[in-house]
C-alpha positions as CSV (number, residue, x, y, z in Angstrom):
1,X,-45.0,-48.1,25.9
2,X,-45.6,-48.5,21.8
3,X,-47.8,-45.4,22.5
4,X,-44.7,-43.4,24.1
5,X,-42.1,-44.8,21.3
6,X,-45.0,-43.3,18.5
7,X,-45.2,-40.2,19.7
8,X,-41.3,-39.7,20.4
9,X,-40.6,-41.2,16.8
10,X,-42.5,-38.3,15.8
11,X,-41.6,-35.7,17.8
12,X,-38.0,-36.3,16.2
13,X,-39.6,-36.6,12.8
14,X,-40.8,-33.2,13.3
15,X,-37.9,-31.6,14.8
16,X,-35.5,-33.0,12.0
17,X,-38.3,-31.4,9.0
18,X,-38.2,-28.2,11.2
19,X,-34.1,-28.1,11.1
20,X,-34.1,-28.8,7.7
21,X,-36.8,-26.5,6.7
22,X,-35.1,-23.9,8.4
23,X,-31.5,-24.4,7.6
24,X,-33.4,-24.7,3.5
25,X,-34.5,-21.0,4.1
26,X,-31.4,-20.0,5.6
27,X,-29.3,-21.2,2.8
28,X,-31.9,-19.2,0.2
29,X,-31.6,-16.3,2.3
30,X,-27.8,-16.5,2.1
31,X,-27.9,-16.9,-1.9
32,X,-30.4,-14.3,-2.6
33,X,-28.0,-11.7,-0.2
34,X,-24.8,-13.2,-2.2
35,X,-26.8,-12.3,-5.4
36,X,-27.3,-8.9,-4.3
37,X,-23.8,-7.9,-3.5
38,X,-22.7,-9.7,-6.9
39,X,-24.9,-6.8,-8.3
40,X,-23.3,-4.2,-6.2
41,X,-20.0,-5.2,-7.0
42,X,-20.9,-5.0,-10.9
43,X,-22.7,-1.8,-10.2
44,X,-19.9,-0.2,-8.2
45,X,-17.3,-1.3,-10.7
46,X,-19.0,-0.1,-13.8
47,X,-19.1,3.4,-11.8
48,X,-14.9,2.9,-11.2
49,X,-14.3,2.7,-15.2
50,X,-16.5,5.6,-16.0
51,X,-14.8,7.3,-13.0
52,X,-11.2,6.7,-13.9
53,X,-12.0,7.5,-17.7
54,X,-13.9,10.5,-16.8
55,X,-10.5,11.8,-14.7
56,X,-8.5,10.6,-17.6
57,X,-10.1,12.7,-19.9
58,X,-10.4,15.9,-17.8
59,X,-6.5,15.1,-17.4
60,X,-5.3,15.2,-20.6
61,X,-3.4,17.6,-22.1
62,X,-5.6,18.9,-25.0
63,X,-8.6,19.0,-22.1
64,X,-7.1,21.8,-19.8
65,X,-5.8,23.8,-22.4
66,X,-9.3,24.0,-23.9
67,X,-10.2,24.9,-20.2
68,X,-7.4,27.3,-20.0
69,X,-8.7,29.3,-22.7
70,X,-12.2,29.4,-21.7
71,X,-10.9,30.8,-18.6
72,X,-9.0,33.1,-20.4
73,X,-5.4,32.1,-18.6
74,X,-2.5,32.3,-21.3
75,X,-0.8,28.5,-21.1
76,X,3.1,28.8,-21.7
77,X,5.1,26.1,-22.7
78,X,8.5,26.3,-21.9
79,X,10.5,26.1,-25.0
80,X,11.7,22.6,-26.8
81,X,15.1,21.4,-26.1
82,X,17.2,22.1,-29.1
83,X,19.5,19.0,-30.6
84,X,20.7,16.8,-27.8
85,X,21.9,15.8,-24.4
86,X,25.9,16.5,-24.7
């Protein structure tokens, strides 16, 4: 019988060092892919700002007038209003 009580003992020694070795990797697994979205996100957000200033800028004013003229379109502004609201 102490033979039998051994060898169980052990068989849930091992079994409790495999779940825990397992659920170990598991959790590393889960950081490293955490780790590599953060990196994404930094990624893919750096690439938003330098979008959004890069429309900002081919937006403005001075910008598609310059592309006007290259174009060779004639830009006309309507006239400024003269004194003020009556």
């Amino acid at each position: 019988m102490k033979g039998v009580r051994v060898v169980l003992t052990v068989a849930v020694l091992a079994n409790i060092g495999v779940l825990v070795v397992t659920q170990h990797v598991r959790a590393t697994r889960l950081r490293y892919a955490a780790a590599q979205r953060q990196a994404e996100l930094r990624a893919l957000e750096q690439e938003q700002r330098t979008l959004l200033l890069r429309l900002a800028e081919a937006r403005s004013p001075e910008r598609l007038d310059r592309r006007a003229k290259e174009m060779g379109v004639e830009v006309k502004r309507p006239p400024a209003p003269r004194g003020g609201a009556r």
